[in-house]
Backbone as JSON, one array per atom type, in Angstrom:
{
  "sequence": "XXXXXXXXXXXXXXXXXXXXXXXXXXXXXXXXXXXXXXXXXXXXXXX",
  "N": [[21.84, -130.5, -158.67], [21.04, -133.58, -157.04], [18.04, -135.35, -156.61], [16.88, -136.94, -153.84], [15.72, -139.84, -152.7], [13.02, -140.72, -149.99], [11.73, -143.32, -147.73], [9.39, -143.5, -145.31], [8.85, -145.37, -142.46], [5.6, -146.28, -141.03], [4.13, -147.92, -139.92], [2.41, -149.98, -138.12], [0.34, -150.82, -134.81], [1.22, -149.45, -132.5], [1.17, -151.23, -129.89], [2.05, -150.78, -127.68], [2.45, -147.92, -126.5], [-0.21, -147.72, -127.01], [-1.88, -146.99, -124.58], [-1.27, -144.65, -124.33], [-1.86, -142.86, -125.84], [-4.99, -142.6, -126.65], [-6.95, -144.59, -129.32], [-5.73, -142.86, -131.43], [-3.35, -143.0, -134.0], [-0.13, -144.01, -134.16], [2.17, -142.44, -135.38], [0.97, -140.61, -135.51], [0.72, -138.95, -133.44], [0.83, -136.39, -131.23], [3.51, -133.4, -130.96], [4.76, -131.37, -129.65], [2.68, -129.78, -130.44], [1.86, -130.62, -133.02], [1.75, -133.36, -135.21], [3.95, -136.2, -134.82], [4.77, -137.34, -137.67], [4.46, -135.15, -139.36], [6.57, -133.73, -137.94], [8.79, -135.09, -139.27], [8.75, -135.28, -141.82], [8.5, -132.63, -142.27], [11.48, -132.58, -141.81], [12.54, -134.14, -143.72], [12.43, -133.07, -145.91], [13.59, -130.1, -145.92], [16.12, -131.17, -146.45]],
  "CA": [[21.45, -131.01, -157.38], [20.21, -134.18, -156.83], [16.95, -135.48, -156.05], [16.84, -137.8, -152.76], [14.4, -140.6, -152.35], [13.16, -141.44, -149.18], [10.34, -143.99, -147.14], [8.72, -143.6, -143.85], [8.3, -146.41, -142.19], [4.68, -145.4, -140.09], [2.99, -148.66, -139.88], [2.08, -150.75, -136.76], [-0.82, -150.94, -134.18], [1.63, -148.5, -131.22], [0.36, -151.23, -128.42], [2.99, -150.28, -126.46], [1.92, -146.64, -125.96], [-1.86, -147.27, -126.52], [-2.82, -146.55, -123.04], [-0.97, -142.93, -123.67], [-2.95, -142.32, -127.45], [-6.37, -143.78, -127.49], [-8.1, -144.05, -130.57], [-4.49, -142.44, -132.06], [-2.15, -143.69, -134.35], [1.09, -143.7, -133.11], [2.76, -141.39, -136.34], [0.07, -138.86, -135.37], [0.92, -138.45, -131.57], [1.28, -134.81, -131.19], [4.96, -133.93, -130.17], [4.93, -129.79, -129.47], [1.55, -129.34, -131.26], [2.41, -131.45, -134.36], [1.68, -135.1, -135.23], [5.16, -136.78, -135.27], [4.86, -137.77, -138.76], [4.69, -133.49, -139.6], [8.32, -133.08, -137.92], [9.77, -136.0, -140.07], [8.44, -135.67, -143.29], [9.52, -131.47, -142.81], [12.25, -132.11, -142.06], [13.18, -134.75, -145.13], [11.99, -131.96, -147.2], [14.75, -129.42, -145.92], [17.66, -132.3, -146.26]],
  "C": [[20.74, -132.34, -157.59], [19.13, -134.54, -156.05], [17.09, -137.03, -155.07], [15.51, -138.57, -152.5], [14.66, -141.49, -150.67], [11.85, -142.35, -148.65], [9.95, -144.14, -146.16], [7.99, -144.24, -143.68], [7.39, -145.85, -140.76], [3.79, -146.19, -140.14], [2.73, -149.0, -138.15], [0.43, -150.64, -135.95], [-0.15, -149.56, -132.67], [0.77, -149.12, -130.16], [1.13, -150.99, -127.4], [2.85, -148.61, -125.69], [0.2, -146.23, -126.32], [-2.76, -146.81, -125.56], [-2.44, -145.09, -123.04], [-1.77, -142.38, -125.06], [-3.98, -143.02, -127.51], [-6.57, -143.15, -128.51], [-6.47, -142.87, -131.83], [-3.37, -142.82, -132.86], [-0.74, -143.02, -134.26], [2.4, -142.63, -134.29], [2.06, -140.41, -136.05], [0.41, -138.55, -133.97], [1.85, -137.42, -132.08], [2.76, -134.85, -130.37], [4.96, -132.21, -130.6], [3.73, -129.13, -130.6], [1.14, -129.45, -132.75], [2.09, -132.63, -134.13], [3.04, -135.17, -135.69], [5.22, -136.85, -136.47], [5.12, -136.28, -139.08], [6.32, -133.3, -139.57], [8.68, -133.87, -138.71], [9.64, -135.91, -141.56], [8.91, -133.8, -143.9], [10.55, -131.52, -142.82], [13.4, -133.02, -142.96], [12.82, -133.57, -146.11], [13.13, -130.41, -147.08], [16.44, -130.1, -145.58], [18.04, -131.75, -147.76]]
}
């Protein structure tokens, strides 16, 4: 099996949805009781 390399791109400032996350960075905005970044990084890990 090979091993898969990947890189999540999770930079920025999110001023476009700052008024809906204060004080939040925009990879952590909860999305069904999860920070976004959670679903993406499980589910590179069951690819």
């Amino acid at each position: 099996m090979s091993q898969t390399v990947a890189v999540v791109l999770a930079g920025g400032l999110g001023t476009r949805v700052a008024h809906l996350l204060p004080g939040v960075p925009k990879p952590m905005a909860p999305v069904s009781g999860k920070p976004f970044l959670e679903w993406v990084v499980r589910w590179l890990a069951q690819q």
